[in-house]
MARVEXVEX-341506 format. One line per field, with one value per residue (C-alpha): residue in three letters; x negated, y negated, z negated; residue number from 1. Coordinates in Angstrom, 1 decimal. Layout:
BEGIN
r <- [Ala;...]
X <- [X;...]
Y <- [Y;...]
Z <- [Z;...]
k <- [NUM;...]
This chain:
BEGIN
r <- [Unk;Unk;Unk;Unk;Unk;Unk;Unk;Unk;Unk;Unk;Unk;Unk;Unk;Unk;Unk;Unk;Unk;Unk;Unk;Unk;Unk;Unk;Unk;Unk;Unk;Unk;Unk;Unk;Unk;Unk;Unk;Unk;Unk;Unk;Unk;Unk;Unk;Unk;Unk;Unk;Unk;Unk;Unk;Unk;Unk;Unk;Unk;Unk;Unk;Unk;Unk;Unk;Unk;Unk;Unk;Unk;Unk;Unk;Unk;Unk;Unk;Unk;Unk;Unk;Unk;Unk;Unk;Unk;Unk;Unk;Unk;Unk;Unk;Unk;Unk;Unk;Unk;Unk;Unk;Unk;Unk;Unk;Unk;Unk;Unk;Unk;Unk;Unk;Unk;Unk;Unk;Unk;Unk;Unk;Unk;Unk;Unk;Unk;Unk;Unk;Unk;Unk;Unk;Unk;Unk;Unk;Unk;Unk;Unk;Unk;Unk;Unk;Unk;Unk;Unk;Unk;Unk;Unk;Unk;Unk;Unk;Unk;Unk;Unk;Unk;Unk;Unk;Unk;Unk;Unk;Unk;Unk;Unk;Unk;Unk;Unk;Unk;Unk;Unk;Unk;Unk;Unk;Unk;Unk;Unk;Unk;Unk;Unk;Unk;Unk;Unk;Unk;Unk;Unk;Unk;Unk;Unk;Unk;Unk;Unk;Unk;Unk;Unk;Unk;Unk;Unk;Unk;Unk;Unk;Unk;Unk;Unk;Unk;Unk;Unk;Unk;Unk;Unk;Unk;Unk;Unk;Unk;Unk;Unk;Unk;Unk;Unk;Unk;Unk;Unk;Unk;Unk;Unk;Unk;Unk;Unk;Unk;Unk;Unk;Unk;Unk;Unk;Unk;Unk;Unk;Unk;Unk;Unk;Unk;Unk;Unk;Unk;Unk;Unk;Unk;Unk;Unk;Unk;Unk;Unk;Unk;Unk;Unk;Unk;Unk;Unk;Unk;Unk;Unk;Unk;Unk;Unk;Unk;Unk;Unk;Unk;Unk;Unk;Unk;Unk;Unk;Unk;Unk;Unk;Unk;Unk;Unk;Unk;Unk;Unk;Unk;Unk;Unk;Unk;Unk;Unk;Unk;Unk;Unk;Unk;Unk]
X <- [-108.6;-106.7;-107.5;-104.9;-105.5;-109.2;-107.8;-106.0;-108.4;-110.6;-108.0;-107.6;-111.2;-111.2;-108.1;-109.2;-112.6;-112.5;-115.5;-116.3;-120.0;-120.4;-122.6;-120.4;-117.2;-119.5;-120.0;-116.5;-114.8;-117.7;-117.6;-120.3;-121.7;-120.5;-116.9;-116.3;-117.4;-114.7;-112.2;-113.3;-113.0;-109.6;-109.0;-110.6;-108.4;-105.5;-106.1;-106.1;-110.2;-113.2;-116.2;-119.2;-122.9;-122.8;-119.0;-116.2;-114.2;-110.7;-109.6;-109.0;-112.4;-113.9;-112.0;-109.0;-105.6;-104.0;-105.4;-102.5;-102.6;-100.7;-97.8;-100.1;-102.7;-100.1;-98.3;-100.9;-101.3;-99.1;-96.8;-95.5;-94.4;-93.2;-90.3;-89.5;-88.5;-87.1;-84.9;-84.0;-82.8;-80.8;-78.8;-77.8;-75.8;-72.3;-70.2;-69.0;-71.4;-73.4;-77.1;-80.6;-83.8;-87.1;-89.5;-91.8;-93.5;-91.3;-87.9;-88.7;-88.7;-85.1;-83.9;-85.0;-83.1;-80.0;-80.2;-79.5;-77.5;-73.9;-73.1;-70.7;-69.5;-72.8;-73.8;-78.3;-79.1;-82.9;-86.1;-87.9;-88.5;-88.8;-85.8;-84.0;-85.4;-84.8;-81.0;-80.4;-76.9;-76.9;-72.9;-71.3;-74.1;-74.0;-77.6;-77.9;-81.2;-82.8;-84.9;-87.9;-91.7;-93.4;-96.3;-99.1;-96.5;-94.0;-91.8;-89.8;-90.1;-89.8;-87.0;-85.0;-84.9;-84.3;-81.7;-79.5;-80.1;-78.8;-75.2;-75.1;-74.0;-74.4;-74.3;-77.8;-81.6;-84.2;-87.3;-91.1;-93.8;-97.4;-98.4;-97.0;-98.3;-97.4;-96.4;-94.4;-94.1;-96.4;-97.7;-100.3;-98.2;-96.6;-93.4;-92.8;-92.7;-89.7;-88.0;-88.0;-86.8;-83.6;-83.3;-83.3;-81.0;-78.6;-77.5;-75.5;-78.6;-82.1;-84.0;-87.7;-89.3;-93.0;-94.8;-97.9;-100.4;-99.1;-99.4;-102.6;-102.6;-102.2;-101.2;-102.1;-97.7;-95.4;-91.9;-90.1;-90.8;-90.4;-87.0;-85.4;-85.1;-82.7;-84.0;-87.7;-88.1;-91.4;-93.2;-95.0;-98.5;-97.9;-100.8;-99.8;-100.6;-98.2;-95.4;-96.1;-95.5;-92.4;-91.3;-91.5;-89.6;-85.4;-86.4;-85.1;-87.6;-85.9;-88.4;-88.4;-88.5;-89.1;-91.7;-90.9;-91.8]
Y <- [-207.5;-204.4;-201.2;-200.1;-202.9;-201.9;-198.5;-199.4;-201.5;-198.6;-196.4;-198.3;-198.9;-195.0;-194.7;-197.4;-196.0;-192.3;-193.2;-195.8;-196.2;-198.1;-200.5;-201.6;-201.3;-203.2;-206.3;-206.6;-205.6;-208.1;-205.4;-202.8;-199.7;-197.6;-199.5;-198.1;-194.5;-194.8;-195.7;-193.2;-190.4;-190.8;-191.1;-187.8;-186.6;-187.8;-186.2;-189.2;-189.3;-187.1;-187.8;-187.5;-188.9;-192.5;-193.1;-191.4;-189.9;-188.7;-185.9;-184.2;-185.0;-181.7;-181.6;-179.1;-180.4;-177.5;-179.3;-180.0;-183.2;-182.6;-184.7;-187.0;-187.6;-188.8;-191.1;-193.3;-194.3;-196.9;-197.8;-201.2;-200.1;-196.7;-198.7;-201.3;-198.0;-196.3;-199.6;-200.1;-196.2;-196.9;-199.5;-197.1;-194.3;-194.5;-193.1;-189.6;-188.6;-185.4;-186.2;-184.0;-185.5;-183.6;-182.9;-186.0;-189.3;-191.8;-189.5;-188.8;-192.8;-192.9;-190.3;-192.2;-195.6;-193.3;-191.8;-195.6;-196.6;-196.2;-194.4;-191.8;-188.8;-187.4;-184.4;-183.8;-181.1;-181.2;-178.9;-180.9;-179.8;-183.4;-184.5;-182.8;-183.0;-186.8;-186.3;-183.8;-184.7;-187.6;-188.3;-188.4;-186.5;-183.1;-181.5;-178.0;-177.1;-175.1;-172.0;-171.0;-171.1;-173.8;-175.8;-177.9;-180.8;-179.2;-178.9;-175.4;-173.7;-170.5;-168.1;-168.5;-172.4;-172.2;-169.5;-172.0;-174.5;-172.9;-173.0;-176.1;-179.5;-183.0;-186.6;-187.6;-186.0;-188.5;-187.0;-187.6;-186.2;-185.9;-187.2;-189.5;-190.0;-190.5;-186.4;-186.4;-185.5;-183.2;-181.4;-179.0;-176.0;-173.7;-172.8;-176.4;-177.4;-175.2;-176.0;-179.5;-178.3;-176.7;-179.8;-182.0;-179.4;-179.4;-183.0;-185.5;-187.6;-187.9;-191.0;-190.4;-192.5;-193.3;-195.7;-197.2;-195.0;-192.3;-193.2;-191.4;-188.0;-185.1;-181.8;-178.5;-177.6;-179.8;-180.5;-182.1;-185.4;-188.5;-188.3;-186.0;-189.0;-191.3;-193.5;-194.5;-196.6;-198.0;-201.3;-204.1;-202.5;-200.3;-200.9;-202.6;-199.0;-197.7;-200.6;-200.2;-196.9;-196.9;-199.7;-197.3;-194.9;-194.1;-193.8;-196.3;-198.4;-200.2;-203.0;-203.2;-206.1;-208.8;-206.9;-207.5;-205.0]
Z <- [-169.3;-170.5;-170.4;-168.4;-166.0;-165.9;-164.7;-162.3;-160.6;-160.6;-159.3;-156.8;-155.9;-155.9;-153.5;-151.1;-150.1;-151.9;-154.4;-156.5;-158.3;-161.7;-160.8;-158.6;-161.1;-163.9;-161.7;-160.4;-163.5;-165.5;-168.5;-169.8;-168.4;-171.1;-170.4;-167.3;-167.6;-170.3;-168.2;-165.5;-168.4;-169.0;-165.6;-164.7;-167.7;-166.0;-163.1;-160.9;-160.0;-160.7;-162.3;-160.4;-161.3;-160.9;-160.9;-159.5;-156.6;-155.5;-157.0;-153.7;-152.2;-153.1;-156.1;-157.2;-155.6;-158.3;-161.3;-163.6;-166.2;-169.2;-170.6;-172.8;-170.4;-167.7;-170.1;-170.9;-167.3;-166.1;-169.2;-168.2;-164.6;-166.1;-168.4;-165.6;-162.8;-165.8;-166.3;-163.2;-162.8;-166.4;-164.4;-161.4;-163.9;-164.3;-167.3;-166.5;-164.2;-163.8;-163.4;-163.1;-164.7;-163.5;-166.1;-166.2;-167.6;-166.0;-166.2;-169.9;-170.4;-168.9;-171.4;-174.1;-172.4;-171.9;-175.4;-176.7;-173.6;-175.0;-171.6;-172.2;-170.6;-169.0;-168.4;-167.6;-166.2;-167.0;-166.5;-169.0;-172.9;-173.7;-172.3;-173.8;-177.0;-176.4;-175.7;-178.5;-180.1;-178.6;-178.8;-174.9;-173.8;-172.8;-172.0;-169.8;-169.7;-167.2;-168.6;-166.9;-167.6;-169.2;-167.3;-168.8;-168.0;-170.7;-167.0;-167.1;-163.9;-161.8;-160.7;-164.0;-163.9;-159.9;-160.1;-162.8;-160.1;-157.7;-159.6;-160.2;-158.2;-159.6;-158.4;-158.5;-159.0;-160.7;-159.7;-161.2;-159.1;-159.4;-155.8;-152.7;-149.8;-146.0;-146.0;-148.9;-152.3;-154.0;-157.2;-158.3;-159.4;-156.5;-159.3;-159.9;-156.1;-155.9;-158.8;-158.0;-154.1;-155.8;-158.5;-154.9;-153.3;-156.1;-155.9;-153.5;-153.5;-155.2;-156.5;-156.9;-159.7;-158.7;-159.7;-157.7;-159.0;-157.4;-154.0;-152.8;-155.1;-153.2;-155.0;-153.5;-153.3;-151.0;-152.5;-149.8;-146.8;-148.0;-145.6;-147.8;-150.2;-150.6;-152.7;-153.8;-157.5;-157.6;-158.6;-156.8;-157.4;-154.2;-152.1;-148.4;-146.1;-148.5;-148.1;-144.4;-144.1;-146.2;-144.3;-141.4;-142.5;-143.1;-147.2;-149.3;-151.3;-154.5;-156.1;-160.1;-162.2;-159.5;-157.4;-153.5;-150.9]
k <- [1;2;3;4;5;6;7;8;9;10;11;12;13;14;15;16;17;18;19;20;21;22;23;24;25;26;27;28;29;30;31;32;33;34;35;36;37;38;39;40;41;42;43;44;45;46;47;48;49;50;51;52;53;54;55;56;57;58;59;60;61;62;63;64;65;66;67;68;69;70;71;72;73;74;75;76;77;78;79;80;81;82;83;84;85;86;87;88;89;90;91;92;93;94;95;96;97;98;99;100;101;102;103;104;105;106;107;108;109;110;111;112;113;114;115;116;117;118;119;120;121;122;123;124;125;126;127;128;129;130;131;132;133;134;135;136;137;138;139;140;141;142;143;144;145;146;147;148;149;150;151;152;153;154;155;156;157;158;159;160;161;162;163;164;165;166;167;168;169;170;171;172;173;174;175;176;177;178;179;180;181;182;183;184;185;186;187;188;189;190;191;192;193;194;195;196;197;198;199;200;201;202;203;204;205;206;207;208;209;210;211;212;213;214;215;216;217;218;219;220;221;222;223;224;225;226;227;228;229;230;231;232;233;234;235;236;237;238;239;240;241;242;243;244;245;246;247;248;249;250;251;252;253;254;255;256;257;258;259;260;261]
């Protein structure tokens, strides 16, 4: 079993019941001790559990909903999932269109898809340094990007980033977010809550790109109810209370690469 796939598991161990110990992660996982308190370290770097003795816990229970993973730690969750929703949002742009791409693991993967797309005649509006370092000359594509403060997340935020926002309209929002849950989406900066709010209020519509591992987090700020999206990209690792509750609601769930929900 992979790493990542070891992770997951565990994640989801974590998620389902709010703890996990080892010993009971090193007989159902049938690898070493010192195996799984690997994998719960660079969870717990990730942000996505939090070690305690003899396993770990959600972050949330008696954790710190405003602690913030950085860029690195977040991409090497998820990879395979990551690149199928960042396919799948590749295939819903259309030459000539104006588009905003949140700061994020999974948005940062479509810039790099839409940097060798051929598409022509975009214009990104992005609060992301990566992005746009990923779209940089890029010929047809024109990149605004928004000011603001940097966050651990290299995400530019605050009043400069939500003031250029606010004078700007475009077709569509592609939206990474740290958490999602039955209340909505949320992250664990107060600035970057409301510059994703005026990235979702500056478009027609807004696709959130999430995948399954991010059902579950909660961050201490709320960006917006799941009905204030239109669309959900996610993959078929969503765990059923989550595909019943989407089910539920008026939002939009998209499967990628084959995934059913």
């Amino acid at each position: 079993m992979l790493a990542s796939q070891r992770q997951e598991r565990i994640l989801a161990a974590v998620r389902a019941e709010g703890a996990a110990r080892v010993a009971d992660l090193v007989e159902s996982l049938d690898v070493s001790d010192m195996t799984v308190r690997r994998d719960i370290a660079e969870l717990a770097r990730a942000g996505l559990v939090r070690r305690v003795h003899g396993g770990a816990v959600a972050p949330t229970v008696g954790g710190r909903p405003t602690d913030e993973p950085g860029f690195e730690a977040k991409r090497s969750l998820a990879g395979p999932q990551k690149a199928a929703i960042a396919r799948a949002a590749l295939a819903t742009i259309q030459p000539g269109q104006a588009i905003a791409l949140s700061a994020g693991t999974t948005t940062y993967l479509l810039a790099e898809l839409l940097a060798g797309s051929g598409v022509e005649g975009l214009t990104i509006v992005t609060n992301g340094l990566r992005i746009a370092d990923a779209l940089q000359d890029v010929a047809g594509i024109e990149v605004i990007l928004t000011g603001g403060v940097r966050t651990p997340s290299d995400a530019l935020v605050g009043p400069v980033a939500d003031a250029t926002l606010a004078n700007l309209r475009v077709d569509r929002t592609y939206l990474g977010v740290h958490g999602l849950d039955a209340s909505g989406l949320t992250t664990p900066n107060l600035a970057e809550a409301a510059t994703d709010r005026a990235l979702m209020a500056c478009a027609a519509a807004t696709t959130v790109l999430a995948d399954h591992t991010k059902w579950g987090l909660v961050g201490l700020a709320r960006i917006a109810p799941l009905e204030d999206v239109d669309t959900l990209l996610t993959d078929d690792g969503l765990p059923p209370d989550a595909r019943r509750h989407l089910t539920a609601t008026t939002l939009v769930t998209v499967a990628t690469d084959g995934a059913t929900l």
